[in-house]
TIRO-2110 file (N, C-alpha, C; in Angstrom, 1 decimal):
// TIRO-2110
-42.0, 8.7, 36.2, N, 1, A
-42.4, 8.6, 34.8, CA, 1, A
-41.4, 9.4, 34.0, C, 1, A
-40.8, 10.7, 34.4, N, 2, A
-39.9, 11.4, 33.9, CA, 2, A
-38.7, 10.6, 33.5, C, 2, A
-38.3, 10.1, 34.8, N, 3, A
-36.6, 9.4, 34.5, CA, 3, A
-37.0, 8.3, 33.6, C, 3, A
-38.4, 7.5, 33.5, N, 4, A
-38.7, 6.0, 32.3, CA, 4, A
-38.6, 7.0, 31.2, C, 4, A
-39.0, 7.9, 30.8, N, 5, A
-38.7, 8.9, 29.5, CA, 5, A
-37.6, 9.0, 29.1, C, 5, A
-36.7, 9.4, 30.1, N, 6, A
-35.1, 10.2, 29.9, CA, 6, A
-34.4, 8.6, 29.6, C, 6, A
-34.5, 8.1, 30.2, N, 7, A
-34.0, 6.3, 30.1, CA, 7, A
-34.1, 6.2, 28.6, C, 7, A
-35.5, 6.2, 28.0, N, 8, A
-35.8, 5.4, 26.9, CA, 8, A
-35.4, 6.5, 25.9, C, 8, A
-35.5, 7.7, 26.5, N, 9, A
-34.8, 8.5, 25.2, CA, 9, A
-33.0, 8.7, 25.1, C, 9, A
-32.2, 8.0, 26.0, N, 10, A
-31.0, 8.0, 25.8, CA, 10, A
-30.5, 6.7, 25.6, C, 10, A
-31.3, 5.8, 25.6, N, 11, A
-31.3, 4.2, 24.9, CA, 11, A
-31.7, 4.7, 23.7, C, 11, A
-32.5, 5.3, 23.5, N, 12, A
-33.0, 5.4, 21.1, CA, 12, A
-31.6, 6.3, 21.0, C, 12, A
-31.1, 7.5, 21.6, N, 13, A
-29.7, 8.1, 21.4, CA, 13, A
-28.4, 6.9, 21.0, C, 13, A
-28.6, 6.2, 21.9, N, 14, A
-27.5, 4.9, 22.1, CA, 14, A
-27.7, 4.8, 20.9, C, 14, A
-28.7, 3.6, 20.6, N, 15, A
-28.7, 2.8, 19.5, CA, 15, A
-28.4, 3.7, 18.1, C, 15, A
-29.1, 5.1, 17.8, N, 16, A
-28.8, 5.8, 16.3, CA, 16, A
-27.2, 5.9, 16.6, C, 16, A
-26.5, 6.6, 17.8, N, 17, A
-25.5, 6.6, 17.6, CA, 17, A
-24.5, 5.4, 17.1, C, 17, A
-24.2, 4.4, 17.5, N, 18, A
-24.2, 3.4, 17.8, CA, 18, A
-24.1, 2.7, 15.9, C, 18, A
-25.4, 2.3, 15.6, N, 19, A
-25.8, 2.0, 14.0, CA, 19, A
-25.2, 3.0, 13.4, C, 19, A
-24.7, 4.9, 13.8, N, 20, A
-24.8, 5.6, 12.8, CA, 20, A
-22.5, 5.3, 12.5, C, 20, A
-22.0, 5.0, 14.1, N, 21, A
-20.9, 5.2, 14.4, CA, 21, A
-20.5, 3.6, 12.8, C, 21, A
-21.5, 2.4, 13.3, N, 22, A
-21.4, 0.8, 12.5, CA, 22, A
-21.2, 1.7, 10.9, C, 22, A
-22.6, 2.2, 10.5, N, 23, A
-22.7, 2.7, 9.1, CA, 23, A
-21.3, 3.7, 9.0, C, 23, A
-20.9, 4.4, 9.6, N, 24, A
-19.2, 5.5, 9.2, CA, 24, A
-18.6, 4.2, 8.8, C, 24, A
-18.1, 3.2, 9.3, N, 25, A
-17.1, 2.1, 9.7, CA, 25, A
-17.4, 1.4, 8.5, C, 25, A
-18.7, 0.9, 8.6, N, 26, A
-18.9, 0.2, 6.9, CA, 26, A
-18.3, 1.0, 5.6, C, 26, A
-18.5, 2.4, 5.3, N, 27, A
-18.1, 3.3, 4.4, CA, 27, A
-17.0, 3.0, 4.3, C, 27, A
-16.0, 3.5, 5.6, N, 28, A
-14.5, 3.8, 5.7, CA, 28, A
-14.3, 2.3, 5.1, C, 28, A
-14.7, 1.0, 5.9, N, 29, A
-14.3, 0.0, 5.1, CA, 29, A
-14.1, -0.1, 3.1, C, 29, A
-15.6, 0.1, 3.5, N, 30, A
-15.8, 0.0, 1.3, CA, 30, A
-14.9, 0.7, 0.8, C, 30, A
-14.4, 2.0, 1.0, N, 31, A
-14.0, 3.5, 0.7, CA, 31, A
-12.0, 2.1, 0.2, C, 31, A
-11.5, 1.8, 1.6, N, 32, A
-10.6, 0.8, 1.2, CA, 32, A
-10.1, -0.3, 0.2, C, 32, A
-11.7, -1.1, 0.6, N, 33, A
-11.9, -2.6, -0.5, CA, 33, A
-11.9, -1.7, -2.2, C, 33, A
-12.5, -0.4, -2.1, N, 34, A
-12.3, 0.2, -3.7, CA, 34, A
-10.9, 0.3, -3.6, C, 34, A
-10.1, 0.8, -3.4, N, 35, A
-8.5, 0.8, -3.5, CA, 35, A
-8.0, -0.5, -3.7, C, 35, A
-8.5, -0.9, -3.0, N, 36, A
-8.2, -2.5, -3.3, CA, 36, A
-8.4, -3.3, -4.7, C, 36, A
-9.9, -2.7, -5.0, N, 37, A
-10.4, -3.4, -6.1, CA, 37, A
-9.5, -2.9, -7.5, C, 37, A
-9.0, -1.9, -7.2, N, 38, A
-8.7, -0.8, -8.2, CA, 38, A
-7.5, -1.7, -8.9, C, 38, A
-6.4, -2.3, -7.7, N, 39, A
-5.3, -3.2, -7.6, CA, 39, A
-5.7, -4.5, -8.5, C, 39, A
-6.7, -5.3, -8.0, N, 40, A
-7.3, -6.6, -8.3, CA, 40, A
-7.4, -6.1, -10.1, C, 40, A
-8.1, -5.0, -10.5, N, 41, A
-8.7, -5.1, -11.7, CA, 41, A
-7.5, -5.1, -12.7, C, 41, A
-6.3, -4.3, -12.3, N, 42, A
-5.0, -3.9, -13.0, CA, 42, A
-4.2, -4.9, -12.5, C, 42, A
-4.2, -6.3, -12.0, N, 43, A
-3.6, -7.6, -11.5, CA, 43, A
-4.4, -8.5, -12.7, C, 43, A
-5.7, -8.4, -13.2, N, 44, A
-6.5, -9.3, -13.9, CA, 44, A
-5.9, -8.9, -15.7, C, 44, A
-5.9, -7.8, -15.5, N, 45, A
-5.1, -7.2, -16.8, CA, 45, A
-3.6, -7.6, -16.9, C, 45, A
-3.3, -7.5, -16.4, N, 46, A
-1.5, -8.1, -16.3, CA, 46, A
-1.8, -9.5, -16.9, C, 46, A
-2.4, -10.3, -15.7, N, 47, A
-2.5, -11.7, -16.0, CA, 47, A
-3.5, -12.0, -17.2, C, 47, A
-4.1, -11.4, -17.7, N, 48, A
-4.5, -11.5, -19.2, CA, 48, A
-3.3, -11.8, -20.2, C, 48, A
-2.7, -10.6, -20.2, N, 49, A
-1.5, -10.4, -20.6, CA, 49, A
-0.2, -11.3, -21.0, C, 49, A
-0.4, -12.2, -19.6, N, 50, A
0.7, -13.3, -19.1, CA, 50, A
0.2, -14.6, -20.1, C, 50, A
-1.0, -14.3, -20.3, N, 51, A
-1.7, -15.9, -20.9, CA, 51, A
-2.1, -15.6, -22.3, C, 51, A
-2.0, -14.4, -22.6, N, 52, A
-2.2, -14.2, -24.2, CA, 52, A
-1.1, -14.5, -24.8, C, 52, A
-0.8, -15.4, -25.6, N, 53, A
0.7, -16.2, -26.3, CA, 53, A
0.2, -15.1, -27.4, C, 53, A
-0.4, -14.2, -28.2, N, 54, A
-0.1, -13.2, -29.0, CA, 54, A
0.4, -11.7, -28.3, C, 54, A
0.4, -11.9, -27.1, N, 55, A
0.3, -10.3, -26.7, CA, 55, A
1.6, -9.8, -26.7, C, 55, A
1.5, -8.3, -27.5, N, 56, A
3.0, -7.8, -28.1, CA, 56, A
3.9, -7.2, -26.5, C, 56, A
5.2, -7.5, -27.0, N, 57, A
6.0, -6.5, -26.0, CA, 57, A
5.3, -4.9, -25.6, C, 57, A
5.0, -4.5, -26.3, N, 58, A
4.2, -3.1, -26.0, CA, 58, A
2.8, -3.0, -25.0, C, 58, A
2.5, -4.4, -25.7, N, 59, A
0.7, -4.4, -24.4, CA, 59, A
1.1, -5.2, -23.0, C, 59, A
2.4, -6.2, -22.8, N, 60, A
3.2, -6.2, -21.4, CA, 60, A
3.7, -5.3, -21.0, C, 60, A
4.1, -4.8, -21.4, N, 61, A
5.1, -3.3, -21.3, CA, 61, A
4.0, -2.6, -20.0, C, 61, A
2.7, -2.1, -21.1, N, 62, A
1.5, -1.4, -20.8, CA, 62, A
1.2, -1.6, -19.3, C, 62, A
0.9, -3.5, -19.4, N, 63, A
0.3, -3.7, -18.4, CA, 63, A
0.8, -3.9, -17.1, C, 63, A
2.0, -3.8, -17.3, N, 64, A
3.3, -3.9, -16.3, CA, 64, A
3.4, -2.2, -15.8, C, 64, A
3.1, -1.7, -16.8, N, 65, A
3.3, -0.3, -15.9, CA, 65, A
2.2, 0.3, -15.1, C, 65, A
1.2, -0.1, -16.0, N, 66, A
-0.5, 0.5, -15.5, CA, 66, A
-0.8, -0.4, -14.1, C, 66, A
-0.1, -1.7, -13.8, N, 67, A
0.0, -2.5, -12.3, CA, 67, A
0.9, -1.4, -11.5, C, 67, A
2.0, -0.9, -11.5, N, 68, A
2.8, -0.6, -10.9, CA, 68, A
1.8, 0.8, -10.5, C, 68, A
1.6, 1.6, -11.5, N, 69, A
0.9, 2.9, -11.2, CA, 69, A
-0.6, 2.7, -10.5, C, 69, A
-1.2, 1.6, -10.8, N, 70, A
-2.0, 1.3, -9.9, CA, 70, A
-1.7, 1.3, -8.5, C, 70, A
-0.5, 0.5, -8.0, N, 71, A
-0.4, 0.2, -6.6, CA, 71, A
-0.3, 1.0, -5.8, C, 71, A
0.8, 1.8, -6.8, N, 72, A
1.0, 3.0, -6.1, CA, 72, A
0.3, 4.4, -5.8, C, 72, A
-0.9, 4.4, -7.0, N, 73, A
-1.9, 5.5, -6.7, CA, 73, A
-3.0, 4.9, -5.8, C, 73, A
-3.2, 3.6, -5.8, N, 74, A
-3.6, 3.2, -4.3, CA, 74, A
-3.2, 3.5, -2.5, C, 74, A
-2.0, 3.4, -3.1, N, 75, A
-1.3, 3.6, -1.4, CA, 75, A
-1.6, 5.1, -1.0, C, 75, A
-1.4, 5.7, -2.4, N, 76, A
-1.7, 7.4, -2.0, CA, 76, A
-2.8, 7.6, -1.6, C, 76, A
-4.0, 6.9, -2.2, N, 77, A
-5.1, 6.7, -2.0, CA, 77, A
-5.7, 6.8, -0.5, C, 77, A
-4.9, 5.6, -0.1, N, 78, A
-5.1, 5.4, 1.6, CA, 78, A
-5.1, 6.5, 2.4, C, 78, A
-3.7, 7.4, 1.7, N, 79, A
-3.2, 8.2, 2.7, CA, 79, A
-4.4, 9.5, 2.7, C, 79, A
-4.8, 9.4, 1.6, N, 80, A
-5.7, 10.6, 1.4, CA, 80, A
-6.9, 10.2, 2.2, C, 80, A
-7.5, 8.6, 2.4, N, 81, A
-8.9, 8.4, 3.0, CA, 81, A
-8.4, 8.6, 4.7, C, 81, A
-7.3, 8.2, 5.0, N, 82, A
-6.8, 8.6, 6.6, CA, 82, A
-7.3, 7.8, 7.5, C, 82, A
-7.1, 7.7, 8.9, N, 83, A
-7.8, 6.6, 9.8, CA, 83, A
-9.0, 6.7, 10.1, C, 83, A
-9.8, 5.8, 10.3, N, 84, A
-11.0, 5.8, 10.9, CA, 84, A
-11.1, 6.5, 12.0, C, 84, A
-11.5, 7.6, 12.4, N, 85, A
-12.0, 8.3, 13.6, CA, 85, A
-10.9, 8.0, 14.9, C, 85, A
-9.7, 8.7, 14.2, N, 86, A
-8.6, 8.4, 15.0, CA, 86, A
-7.7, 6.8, 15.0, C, 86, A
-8.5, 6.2, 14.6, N, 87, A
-8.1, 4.4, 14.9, CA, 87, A
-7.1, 4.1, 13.3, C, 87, A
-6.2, 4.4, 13.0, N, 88, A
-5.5, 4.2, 11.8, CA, 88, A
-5.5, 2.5, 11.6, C, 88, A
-5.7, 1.1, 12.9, N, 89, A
-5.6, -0.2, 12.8, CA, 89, A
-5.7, -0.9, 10.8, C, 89, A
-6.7, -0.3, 10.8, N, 90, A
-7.4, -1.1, 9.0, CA, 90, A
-6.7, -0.4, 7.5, C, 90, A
-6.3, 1.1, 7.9, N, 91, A
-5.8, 1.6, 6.9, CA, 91, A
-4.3, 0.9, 6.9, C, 91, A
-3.5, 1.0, 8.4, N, 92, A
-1.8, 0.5, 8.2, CA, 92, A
-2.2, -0.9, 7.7, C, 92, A
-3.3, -1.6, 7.9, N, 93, A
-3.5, -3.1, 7.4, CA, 93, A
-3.5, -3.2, 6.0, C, 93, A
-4.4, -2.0, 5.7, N, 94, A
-4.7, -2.0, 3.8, CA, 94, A
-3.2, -1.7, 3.5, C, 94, A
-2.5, -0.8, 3.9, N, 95, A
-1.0, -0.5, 3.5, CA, 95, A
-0.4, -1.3, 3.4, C, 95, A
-0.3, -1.9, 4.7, N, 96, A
0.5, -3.1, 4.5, CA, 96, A
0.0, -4.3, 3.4, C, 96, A
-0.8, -4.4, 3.4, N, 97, A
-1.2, -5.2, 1.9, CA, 97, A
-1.0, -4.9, 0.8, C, 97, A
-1.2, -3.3, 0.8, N, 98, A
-0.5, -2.8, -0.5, CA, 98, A
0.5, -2.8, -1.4, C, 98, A
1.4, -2.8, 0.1, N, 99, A
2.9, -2.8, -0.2, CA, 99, A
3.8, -3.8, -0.2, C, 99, A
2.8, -5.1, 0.4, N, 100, A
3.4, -6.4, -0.1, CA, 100, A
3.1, -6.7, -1.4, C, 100, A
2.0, -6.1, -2.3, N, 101, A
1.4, -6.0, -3.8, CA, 101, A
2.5, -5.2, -4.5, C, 101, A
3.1, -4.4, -3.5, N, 102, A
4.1, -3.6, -4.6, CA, 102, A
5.1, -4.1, -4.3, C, 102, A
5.7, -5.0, -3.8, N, 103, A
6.7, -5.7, -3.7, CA, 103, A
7.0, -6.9, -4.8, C, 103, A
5.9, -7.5, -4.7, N, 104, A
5.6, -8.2, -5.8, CA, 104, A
5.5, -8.1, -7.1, C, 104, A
5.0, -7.0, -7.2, N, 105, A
4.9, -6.3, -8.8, CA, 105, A
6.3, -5.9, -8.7, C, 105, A
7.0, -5.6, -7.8, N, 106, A
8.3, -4.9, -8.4, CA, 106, A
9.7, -6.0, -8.9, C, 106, A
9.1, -7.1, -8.1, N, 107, A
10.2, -8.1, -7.9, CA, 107, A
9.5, -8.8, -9.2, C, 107, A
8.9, -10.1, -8.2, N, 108, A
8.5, -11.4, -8.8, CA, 108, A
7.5, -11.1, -10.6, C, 108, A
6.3, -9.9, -10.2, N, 109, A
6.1, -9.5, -11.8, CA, 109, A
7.1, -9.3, -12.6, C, 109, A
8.0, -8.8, -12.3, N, 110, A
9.2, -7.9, -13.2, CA, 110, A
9.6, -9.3, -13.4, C, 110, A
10.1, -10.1, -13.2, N, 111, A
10.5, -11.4, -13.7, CA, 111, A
9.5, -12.7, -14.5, C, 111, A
8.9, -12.3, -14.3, N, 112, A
7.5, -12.9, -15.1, CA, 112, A
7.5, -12.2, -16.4, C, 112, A
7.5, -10.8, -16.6, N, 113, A
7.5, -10.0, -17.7, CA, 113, A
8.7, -9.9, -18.5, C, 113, A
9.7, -10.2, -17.5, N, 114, A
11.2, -10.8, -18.1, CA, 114, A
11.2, -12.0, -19.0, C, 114, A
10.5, -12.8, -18.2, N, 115, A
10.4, -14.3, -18.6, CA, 115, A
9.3, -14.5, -20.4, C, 115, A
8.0, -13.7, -19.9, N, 116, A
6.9, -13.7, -21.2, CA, 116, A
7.9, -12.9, -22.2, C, 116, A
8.8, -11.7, -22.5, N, 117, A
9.5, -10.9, -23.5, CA, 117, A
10.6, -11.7, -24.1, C, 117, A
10.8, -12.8, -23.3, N, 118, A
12.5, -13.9, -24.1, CA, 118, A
11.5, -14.3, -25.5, C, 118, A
12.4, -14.6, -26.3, N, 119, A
12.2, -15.0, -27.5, CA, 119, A
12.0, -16.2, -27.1, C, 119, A
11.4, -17.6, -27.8, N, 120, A
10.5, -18.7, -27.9, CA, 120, A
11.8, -19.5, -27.8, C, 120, A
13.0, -19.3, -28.7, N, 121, A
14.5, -20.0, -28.6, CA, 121, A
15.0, -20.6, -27.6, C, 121, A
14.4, -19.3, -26.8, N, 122, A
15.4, -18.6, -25.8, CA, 122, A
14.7, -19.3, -24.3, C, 122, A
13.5, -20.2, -24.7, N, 123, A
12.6, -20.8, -23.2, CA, 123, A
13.3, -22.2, -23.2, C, 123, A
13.3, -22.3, -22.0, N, 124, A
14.4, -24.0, -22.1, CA, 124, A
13.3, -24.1, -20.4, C, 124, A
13.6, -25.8, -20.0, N, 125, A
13.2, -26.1, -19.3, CA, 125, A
13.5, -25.6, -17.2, C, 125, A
14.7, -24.8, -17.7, N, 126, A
14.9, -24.1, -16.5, CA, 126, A
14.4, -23.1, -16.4, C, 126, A
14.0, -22.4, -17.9, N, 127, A
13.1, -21.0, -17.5, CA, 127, A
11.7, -21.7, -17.1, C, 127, A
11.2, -22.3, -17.9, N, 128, A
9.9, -22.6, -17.4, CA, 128, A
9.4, -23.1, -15.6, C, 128, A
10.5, -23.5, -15.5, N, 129, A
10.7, -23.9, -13.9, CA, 129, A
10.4, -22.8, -13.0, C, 129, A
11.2, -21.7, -13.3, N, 130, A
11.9, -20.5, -13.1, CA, 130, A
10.1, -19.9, -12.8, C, 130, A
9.4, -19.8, -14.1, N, 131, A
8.3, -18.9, -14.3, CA, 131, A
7.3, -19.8, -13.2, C, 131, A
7.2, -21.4, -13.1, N, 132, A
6.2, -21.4, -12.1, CA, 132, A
6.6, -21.3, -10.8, C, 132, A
8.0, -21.8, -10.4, N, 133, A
8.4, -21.1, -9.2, CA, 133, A
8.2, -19.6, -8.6, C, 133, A
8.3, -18.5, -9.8, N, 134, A
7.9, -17.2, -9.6, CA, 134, A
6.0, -17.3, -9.0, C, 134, A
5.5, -17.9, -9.6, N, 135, A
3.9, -17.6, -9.7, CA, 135, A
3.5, -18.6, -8.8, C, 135, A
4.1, -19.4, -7.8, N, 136, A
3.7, -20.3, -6.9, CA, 136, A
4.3, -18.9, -5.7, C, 136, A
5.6, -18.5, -6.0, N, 137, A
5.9, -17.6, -4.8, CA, 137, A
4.2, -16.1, -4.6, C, 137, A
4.4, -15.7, -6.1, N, 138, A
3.0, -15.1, -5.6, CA, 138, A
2.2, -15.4, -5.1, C, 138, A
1.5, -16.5, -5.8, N, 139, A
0.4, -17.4, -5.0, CA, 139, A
0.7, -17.0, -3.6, C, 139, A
1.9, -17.5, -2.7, N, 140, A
1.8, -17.8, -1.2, CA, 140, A
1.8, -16.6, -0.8, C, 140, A
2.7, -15.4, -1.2, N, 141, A
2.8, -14.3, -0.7, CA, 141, A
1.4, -13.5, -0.6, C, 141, A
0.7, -13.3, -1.5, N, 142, A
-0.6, -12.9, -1.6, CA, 142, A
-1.2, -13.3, -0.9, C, 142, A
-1.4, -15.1, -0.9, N, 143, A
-2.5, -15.4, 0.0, CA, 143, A
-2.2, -14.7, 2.0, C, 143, A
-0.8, -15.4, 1.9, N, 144, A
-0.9, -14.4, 3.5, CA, 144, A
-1.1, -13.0, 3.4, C, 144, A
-0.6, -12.1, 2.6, N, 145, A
-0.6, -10.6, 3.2, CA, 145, A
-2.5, -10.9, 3.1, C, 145, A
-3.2, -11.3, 2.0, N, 146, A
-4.7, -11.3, 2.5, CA, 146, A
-5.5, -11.8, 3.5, C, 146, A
-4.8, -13.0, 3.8, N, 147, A
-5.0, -13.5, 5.1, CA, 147, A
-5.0, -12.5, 6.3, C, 147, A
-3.7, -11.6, 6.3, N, 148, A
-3.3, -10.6, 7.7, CA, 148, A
-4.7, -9.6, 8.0, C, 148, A
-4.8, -9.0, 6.2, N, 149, A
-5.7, -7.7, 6.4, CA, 149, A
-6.9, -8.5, 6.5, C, 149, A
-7.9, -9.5, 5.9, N, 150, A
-9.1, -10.3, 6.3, CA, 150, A
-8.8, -9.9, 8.2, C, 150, A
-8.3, -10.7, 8.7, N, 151, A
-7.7, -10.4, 10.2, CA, 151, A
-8.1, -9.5, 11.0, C, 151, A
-7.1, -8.3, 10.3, N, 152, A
-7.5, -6.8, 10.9, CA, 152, A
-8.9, -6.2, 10.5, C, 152, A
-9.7, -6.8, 9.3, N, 153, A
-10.7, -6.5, 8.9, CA, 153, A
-11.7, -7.0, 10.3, C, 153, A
-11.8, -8.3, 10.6, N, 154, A
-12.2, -8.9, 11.1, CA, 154, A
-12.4, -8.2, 12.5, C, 154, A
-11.3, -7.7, 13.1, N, 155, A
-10.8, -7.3, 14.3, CA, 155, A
-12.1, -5.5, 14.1, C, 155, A
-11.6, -4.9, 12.6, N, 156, A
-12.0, -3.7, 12.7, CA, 156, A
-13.6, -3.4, 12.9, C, 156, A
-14.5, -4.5, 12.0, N, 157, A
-15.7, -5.0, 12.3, CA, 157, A
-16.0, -5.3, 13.6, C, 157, A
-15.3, -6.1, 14.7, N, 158, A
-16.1, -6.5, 15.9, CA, 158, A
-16.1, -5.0, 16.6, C, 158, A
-14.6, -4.6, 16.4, N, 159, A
-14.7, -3.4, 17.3, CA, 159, A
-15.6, -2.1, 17.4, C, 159, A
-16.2, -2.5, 15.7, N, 160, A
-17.4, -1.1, 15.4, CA, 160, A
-18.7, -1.7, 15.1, C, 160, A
-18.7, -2.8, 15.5, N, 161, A
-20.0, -4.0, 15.0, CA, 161, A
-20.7, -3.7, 13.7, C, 161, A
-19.6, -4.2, 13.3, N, 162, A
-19.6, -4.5, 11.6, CA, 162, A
-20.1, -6.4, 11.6, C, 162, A
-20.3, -6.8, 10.7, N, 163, A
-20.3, -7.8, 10.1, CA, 163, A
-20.0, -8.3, 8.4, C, 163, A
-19.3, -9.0, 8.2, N, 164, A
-18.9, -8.9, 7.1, CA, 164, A
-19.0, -10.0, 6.3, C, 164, A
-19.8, -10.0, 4.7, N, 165, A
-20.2, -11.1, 4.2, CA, 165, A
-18.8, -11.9, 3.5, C, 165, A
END
């Protein structure tokens, strides 16, 4: 009867440990997706930006910088939340996503912001070309680096029995 006790009380140990290790892993996750979102919200502002045919050189300017400073007080971000319980896999993933976002904002936005600042004269049918060529290359670029980290998310959830909606 002793050892059916000791049994069933290091199976209830298992399981809190276990759900409590799942619930850290969910946090560390969220703690991420906000760095993330932080990116998305100062991406939706830019592209506001991009589509307002009144918006002054000064509010691109703005939103061109406040993206850049985003990305990058994100990545610092990362470094300050640190790896999951030794396992760095999700954070070098968030990084790397990061830093394909800042590659983007440094290149392909900076040319977009180039493109919205020409005077109206000054738009001929090879810039326009030019501008959706730029915003189809984001498109693809984005969608894989989110593709990679979804991935490693995926990976970081089975390994901590996460599930993810």
């Amino acid at each position: 009867m002793n050892r059916s006790a000791f049994l069933l009380v290091m199976l209830a140990l298992g399981i809190v440990a276990c759900t409590s290790r799942a619930e850290k892993a969910a946090n560390y996750n969220d703690r991420l997706i906000g760095q993330q979102k932080t990116i998305v919200e100062a991406l939706v502002l830019m592209d506001s930006a991009f589509s307002d045919t009144n918006a002054s050189k000064e509010l691109v300017g703005y939103q061109y910088a406040h993206l850049q400073a985003q990305v990058k007080h994100a990545i610092l971000g990362l470094d300050s939340i640190g790896p999951f319980q030794q396992d760095p896999s999700l954070q070098l993933s968030a990084k790397e996503l990061f830093r394909s976002y800042e590659q983007l904002i440094d290149v392909d936005y900076k040319k977009l912001v180039e493109i919205k600042l020409l005077p109206a004269e000054s738009v001929n049918v090879a810039i326009v070309d030019t501008n959706f060529a730029v915003q189809e290359r984001i498109f693809m670029q984005s969608k894989i680096a989110q593709e990679r980290f979804y991935k490693a998310q995926e990976e970081f959830g089975k390994k901590y029995n996460l599930e993810f909606e």
